[in-house]
Structures are given as C-alpha cells and as structure tokens.
PyMOL commands that place a pseudoatom at each C-alpha (Angstrom):
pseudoatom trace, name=CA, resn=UNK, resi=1, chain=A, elem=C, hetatm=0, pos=[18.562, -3.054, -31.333]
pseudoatom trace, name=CA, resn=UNK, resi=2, chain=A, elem=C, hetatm=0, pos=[20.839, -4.589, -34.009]
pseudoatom trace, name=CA, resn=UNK, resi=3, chain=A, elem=C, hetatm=0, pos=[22.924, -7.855, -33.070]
pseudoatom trace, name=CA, resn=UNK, resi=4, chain=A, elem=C, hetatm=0, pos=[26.501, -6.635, -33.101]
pseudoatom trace, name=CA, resn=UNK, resi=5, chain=A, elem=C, hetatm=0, pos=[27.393, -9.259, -35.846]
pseudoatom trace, name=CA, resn=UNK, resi=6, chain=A, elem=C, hetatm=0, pos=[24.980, -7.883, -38.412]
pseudoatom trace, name=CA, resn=UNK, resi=7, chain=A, elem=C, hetatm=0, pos=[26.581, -5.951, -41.353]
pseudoatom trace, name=CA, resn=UNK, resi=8, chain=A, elem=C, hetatm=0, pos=[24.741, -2.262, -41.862]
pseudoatom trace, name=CA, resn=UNK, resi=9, chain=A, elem=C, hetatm=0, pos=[22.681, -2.194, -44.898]
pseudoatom trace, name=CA, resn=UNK, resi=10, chain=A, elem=C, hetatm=0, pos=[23.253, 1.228, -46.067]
pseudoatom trace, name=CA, resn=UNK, resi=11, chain=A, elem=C, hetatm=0, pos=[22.856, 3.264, -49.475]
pseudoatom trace, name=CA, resn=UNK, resi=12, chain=A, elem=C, hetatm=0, pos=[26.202, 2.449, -50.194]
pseudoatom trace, name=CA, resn=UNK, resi=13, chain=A, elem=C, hetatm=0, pos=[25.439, -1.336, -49.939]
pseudoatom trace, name=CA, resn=UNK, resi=14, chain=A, elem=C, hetatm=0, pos=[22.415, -0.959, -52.513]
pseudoatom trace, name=CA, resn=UNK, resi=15, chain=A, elem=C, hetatm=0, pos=[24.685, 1.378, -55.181]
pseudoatom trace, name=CA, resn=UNK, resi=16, chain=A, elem=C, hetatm=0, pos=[27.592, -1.095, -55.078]
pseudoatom trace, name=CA, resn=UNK, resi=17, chain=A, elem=C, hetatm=0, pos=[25.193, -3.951, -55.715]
pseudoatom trace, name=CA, resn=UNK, resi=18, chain=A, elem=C, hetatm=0, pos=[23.460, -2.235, -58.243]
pseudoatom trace, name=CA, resn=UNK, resi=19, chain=A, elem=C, hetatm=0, pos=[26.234, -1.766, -60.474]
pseudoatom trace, name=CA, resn=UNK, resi=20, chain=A, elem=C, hetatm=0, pos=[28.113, -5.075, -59.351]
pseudoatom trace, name=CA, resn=UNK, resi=21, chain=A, elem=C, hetatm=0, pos=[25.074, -7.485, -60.722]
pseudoatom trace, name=CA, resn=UNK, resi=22, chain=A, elem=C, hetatm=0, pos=[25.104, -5.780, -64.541]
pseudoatom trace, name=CA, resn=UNK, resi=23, chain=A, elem=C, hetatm=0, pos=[28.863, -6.662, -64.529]
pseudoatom trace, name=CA, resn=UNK, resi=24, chain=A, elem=C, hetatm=0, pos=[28.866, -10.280, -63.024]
pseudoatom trace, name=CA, resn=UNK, resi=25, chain=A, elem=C, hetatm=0, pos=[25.653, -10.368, -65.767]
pseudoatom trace, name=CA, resn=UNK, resi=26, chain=A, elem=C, hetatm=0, pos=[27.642, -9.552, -68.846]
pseudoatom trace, name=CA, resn=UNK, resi=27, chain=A, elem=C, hetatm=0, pos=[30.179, -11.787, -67.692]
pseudoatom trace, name=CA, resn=UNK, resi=28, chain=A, elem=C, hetatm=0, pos=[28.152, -14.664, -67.565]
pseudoatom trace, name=CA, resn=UNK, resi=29, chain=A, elem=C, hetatm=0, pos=[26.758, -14.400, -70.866]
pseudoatom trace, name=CA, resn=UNK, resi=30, chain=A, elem=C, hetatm=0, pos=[30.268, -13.356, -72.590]
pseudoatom trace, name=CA, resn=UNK, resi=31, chain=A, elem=C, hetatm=0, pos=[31.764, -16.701, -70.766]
pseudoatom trace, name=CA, resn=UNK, resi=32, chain=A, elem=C, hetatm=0, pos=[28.663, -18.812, -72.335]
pseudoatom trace, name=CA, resn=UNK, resi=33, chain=A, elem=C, hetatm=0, pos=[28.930, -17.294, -75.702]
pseudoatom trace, name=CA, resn=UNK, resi=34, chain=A, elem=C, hetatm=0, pos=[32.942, -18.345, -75.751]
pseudoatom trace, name=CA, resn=UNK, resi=35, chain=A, elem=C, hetatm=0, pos=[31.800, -21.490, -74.885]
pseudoatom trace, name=CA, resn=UNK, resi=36, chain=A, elem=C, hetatm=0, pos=[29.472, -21.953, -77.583]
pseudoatom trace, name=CA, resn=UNK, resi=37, chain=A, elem=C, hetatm=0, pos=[30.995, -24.347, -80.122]
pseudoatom trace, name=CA, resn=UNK, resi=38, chain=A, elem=C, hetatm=0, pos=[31.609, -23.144, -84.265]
pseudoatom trace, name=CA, resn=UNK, resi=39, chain=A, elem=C, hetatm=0, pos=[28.771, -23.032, -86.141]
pseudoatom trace, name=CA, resn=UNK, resi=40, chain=A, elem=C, hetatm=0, pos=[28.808, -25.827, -88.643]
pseudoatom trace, name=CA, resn=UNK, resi=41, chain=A, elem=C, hetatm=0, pos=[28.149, -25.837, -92.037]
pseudoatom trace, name=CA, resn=UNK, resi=42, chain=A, elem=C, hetatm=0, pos=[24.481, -24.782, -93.273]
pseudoatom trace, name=CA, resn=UNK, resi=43, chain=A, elem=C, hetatm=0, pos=[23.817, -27.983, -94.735]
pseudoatom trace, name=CA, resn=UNK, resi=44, chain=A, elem=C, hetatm=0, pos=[24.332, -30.335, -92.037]
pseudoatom trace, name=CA, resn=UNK, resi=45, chain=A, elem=C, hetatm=0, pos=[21.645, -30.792, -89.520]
pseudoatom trace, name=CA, resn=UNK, resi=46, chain=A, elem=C, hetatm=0, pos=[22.134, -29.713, -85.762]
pseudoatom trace, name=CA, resn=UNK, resi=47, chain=A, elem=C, hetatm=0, pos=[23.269, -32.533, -83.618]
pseudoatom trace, name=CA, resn=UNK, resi=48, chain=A, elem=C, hetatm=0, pos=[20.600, -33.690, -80.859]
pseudoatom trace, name=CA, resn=UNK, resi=49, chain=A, elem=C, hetatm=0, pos=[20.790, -31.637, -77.369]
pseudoatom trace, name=CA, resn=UNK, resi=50, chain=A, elem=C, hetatm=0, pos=[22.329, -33.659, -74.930]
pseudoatom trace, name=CA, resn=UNK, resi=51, chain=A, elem=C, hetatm=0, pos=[20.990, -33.635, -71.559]
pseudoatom trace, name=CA, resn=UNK, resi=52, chain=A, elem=C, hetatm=0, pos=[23.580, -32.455, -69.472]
pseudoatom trace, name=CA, resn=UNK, resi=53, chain=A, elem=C, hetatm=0, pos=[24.016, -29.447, -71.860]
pseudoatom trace, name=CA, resn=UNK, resi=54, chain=A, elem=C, hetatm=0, pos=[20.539, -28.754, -71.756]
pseudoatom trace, name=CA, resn=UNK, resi=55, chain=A, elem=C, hetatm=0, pos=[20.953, -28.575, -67.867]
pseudoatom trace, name=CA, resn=UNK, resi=56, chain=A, elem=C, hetatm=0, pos=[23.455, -26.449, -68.163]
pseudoatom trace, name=CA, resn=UNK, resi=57, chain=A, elem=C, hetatm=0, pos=[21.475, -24.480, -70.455]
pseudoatom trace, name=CA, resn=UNK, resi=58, chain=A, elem=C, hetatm=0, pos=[18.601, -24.059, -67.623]
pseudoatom trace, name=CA, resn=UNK, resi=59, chain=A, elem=C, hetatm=0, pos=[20.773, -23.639, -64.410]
pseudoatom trace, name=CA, resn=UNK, resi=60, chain=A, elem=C, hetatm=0, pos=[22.536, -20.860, -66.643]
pseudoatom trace, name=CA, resn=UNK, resi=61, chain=A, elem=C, hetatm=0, pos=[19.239, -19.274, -67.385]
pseudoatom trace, name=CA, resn=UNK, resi=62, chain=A, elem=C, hetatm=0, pos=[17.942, -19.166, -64.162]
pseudoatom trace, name=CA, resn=UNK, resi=63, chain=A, elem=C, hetatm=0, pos=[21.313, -17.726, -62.544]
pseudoatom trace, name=CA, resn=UNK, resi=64, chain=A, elem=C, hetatm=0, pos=[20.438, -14.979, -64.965]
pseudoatom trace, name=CA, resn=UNK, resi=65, chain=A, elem=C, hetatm=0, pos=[17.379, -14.610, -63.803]
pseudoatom trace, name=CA, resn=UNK, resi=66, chain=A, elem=C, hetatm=0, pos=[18.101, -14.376, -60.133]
pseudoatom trace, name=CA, resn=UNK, resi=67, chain=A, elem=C, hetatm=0, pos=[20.869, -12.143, -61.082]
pseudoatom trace, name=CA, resn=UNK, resi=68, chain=A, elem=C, hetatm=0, pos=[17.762, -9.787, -63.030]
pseudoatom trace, name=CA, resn=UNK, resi=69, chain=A, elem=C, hetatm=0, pos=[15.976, -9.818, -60.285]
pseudoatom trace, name=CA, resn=UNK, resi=70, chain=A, elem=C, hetatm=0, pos=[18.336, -9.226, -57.705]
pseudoatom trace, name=CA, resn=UNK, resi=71, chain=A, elem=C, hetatm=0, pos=[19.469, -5.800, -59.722]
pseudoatom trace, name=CA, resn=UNK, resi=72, chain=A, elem=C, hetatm=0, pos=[15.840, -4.898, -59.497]
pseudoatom trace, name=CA, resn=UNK, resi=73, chain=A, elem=C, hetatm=0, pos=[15.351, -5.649, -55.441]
pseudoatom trace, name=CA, resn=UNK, resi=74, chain=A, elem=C, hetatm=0, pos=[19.117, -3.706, -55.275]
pseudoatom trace, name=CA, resn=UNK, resi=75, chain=A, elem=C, hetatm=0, pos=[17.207, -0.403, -57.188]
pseudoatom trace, name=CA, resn=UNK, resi=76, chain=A, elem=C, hetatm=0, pos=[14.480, -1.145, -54.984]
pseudoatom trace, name=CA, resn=UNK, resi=77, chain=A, elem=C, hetatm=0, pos=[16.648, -0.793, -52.204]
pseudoatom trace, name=CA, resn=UNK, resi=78, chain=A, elem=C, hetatm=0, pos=[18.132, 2.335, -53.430]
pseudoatom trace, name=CA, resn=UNK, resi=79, chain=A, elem=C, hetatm=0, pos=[14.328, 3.735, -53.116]
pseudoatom trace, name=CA, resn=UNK, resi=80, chain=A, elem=C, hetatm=0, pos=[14.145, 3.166, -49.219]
pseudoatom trace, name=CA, resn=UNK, resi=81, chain=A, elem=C, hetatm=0, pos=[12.493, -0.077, -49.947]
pseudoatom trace, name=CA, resn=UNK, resi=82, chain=A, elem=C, hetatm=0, pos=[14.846, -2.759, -49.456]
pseudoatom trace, name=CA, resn=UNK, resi=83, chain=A, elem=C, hetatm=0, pos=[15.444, -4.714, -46.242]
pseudoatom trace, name=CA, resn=UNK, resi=84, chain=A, elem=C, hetatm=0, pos=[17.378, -7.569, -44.288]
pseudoatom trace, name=CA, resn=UNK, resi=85, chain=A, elem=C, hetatm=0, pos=[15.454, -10.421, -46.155]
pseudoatom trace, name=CA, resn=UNK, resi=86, chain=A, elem=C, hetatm=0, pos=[15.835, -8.571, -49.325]
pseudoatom trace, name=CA, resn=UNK, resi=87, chain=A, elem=C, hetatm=0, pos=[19.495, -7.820, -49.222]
pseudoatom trace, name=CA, resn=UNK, resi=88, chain=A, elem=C, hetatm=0, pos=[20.126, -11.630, -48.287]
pseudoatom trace, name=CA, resn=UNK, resi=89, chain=A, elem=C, hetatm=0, pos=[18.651, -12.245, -51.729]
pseudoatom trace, name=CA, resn=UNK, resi=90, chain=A, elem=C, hetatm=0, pos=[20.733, -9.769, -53.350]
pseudoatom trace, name=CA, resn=UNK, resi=91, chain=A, elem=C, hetatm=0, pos=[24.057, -10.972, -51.978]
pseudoatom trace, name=CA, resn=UNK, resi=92, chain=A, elem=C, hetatm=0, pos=[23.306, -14.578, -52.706]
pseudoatom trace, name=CA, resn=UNK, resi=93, chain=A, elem=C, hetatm=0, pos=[22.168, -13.752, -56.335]
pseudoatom trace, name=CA, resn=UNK, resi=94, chain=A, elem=C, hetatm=0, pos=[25.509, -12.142, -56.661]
pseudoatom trace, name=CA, resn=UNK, resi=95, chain=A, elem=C, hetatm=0, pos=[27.328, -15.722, -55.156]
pseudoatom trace, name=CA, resn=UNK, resi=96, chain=A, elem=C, hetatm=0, pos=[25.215, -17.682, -57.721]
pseudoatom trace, name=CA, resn=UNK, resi=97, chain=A, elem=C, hetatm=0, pos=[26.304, -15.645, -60.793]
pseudoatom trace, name=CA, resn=UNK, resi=98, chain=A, elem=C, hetatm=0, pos=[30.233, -15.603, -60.060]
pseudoatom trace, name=CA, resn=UNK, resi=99, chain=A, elem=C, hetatm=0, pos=[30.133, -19.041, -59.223]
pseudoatom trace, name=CA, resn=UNK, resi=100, chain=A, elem=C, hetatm=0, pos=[28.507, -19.309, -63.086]
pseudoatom trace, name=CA, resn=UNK, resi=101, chain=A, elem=C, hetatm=0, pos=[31.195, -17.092, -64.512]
pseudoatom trace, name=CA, resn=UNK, resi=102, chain=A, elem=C, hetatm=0, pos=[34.383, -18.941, -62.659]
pseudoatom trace, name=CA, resn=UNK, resi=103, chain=A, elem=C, hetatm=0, pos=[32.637, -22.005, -63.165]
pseudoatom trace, name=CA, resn=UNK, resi=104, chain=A, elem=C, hetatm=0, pos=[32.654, -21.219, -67.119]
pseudoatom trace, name=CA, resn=UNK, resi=105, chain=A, elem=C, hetatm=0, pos=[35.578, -19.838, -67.241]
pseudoatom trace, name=CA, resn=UNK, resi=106, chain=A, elem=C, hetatm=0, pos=[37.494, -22.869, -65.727]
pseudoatom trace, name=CA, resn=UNK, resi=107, chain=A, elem=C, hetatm=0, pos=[35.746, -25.150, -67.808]
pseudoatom trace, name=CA, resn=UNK, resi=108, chain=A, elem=C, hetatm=0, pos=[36.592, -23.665, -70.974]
pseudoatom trace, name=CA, resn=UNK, resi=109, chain=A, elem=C, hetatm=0, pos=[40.555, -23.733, -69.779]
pseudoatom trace, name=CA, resn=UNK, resi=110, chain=A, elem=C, hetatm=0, pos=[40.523, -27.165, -69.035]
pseudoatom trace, name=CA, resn=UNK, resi=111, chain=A, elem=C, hetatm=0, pos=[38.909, -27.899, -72.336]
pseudoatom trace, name=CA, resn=UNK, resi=112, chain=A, elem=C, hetatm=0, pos=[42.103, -26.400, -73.525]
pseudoatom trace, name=CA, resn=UNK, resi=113, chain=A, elem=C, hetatm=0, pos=[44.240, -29.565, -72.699]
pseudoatom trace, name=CA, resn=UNK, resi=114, chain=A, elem=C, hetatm=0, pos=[42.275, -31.451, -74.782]
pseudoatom trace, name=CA, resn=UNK, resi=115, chain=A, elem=C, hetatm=0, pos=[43.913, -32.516, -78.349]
pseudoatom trace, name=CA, resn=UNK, resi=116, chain=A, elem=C, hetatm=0, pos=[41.858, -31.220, -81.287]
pseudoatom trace, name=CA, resn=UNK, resi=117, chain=A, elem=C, hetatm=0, pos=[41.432, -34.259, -83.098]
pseudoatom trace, name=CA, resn=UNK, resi=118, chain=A, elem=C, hetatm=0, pos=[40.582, -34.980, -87.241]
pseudoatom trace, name=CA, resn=UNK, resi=119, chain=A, elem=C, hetatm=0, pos=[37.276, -37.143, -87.817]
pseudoatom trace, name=CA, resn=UNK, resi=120, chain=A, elem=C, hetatm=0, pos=[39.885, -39.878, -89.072]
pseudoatom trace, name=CA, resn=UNK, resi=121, chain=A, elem=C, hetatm=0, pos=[41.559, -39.455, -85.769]
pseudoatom trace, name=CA, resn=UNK, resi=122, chain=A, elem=C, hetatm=0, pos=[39.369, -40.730, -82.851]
pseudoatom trace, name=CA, resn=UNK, resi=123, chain=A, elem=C, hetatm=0, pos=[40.476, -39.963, -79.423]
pseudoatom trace, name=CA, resn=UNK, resi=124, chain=A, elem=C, hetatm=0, pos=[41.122, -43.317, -78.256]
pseudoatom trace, name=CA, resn=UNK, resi=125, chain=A, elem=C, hetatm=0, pos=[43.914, -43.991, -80.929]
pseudoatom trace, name=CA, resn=UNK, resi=126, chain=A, elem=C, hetatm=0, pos=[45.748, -41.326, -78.945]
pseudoatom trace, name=CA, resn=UNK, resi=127, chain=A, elem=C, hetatm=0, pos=[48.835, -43.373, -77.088]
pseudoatom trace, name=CA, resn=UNK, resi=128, chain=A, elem=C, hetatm=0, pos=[47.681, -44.117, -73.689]
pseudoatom trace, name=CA, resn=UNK, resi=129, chain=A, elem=C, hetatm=0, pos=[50.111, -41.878, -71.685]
pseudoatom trace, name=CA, resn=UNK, resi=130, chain=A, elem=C, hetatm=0, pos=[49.348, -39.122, -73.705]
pseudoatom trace, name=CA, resn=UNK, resi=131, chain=A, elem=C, hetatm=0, pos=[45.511, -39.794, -73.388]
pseudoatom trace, name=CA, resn=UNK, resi=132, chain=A, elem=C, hetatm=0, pos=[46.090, -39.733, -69.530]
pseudoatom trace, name=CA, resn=UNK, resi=133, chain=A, elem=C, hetatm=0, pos=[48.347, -37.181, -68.931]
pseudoatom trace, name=CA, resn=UNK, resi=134, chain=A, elem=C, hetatm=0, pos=[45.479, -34.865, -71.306]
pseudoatom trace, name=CA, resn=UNK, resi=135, chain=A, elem=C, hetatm=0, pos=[42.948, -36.121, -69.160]
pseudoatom trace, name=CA, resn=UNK, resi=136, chain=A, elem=C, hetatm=0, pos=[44.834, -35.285, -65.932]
pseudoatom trace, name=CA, resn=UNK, resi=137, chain=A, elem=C, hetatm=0, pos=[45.750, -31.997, -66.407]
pseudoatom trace, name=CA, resn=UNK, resi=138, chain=A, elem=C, hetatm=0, pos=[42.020, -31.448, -67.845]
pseudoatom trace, name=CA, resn=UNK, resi=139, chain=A, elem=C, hetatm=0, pos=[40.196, -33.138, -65.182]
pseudoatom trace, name=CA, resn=UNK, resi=140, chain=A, elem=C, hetatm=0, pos=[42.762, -31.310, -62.322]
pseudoatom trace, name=CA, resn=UNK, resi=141, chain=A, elem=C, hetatm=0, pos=[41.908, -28.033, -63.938]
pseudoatom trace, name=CA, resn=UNK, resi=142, chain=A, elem=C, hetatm=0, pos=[38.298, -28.908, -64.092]
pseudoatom trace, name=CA, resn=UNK, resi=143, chain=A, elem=C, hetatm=0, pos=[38.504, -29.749, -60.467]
pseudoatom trace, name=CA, resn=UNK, resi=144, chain=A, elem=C, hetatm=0, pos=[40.616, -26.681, -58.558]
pseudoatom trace, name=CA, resn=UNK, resi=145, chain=A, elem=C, hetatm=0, pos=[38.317, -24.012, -61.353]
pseudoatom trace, name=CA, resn=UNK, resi=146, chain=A, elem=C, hetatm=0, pos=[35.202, -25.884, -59.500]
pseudoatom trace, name=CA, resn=UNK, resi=147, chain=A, elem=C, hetatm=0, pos=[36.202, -25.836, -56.142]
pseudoatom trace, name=CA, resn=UNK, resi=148, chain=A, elem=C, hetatm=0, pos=[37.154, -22.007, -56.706]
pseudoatom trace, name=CA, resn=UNK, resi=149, chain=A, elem=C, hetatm=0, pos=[33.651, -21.427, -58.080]
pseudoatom trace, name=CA, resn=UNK, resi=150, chain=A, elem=C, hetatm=0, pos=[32.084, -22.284, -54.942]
pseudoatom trace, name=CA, resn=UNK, resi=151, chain=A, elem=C, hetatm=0, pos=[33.981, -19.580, -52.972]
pseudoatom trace, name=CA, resn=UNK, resi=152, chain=A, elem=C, hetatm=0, pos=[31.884, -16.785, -54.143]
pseudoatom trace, name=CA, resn=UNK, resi=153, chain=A, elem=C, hetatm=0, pos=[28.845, -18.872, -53.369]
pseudoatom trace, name=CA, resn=UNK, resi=154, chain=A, elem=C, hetatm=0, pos=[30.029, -19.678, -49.765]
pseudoatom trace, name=CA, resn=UNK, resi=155, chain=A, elem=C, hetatm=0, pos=[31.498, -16.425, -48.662]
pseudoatom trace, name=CA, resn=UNK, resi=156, chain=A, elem=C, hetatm=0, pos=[27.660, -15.066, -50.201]
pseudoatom trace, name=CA, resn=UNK, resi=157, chain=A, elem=C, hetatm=0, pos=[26.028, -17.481, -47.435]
pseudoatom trace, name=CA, resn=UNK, resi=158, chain=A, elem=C, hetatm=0, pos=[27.965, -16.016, -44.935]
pseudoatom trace, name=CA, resn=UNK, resi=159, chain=A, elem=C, hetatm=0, pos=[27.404, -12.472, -45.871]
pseudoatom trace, name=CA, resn=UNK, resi=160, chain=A, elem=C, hetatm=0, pos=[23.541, -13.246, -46.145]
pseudoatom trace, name=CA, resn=UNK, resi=161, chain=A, elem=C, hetatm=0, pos=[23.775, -14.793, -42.602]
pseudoatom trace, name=CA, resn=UNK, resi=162, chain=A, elem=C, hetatm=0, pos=[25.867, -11.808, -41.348]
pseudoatom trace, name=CA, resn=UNK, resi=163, chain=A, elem=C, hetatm=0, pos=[22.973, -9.521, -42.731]
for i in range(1, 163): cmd.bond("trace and resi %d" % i, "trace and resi %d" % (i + 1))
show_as sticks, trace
zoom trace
C-alpha cells in the first residue's frame, strides 16, 4: 500500500520528464556558450586554464551528463521500466541542471556591472566609489542569482523524497 505522501509515478510523469531534460539541456549549453569569452586573435597564444574555470568546466560536464542519463532512465520509464528509485534520479537530475542554467545565467548578468576596461586602463585606477559601488551591485547580483539557483535543486530533494 502506498504512503499517502508519495506522489504517483505515472506515464504522464515519464513524458513530461522526457521532454523537460532536452530543454533544461540546451539551455545549459546555450548559457555556457554566451559565457564563453571572444576569441582572440590567431597569433596570440591561449592564456593558461585557471583552476576554478576548469572546475567549472567539470561540474558543468557532469550536470550534462546526469542530465543524459536521466533522459535515458525517463524513456526507460516510458517502457514500463522505471521505478521509485529511478524517478528520484530523474527529478534530481532535472534540479542539478536548472540550478546550472540559473546559476549561468546570473553570473553572466552580474558580470554586466563590471566596467570594460582598455589594457592601459587597469581596474584599480577606477575611483574607489565607483570600484565599490561596481563591485556591489555585481557581487549582490552574483549573490540573490545563486541563492535562486538552489531553489530548483531544493524543491528537486523534496520531490525525490515525496516519490
């Protein structure tokens, strides 16, 4: 007998997650490519990877591949052959990947605030109130877009327990 807090898992659960991890998919990779900075000229050599970018990098691949193999389990399901634990995994793959795209996407807006800046113009010869009202407003956006992010994540832990 099912606990009367546990959500149905139905056909219509598996067809709404199949087509709702392609499009939280694209998104993720269209927010990274916007993110990616110009190309620079074909003469100059690539700067070094820095390490938190290359983290980045990694968590961002391996959202995608939950997110993969999460659509799989979700066709699976569509089959007859999905269950409880396997629908848990679904739901949180689907957390993990918008909490990459709103996670992107606030980033990149808060990297709006920041001054483009000449080579013969370093940042710190910006005046100092104008440095720190930039890095306010940067840092605040930066902030609220992350603490948004982890919505989608939390409210798909509490689906998966629900489940």
């Amino acid at each position: 007998m099912r606990h009367p807090a546990q959500v149905p898992i139905t056909t219509e659960f598996w067809a709404t997650t199949a087509q709702v991890i392609p499009a939280l998919l694209l998104a993720v990779v269209l927010a990274e490519r916007a993110d990616r900075p110009k190309p620079a000229e074909p003469s100059s050599e690539p700067p070094p990877p820095k390490p938190l970018r290359f983290l980045f990098s990694l968590a961002m691949l391996v959202s995608i591949a939950l997110g993969v193999s999460a659509e799989f389990l979700a066709l699976d399901g569509l089959l007859g052959g999905g269950g409880r634990g396997t629908a848990r995994v679904v739901i949180i793959a689907i957390g993990v990947l918008a909490f990459w795209v709103v996670a992107v996407v606030a980033m990149r807006r808060a990297g709006r605030f920041l001054p483009e800046l000449d080579e013969d113009d370093p940042l710190d010869e910006l005046p100092t109130g104008r440095a720190l009202a930039v890095a306010a407003v940067a840092m605040g956006h930066f902030l609220v877009g992350f603490a948004v992010a982890f919505l989608p994540l939390a409210a798909a832990v509490w689906l998966a327990i629900r489940v």
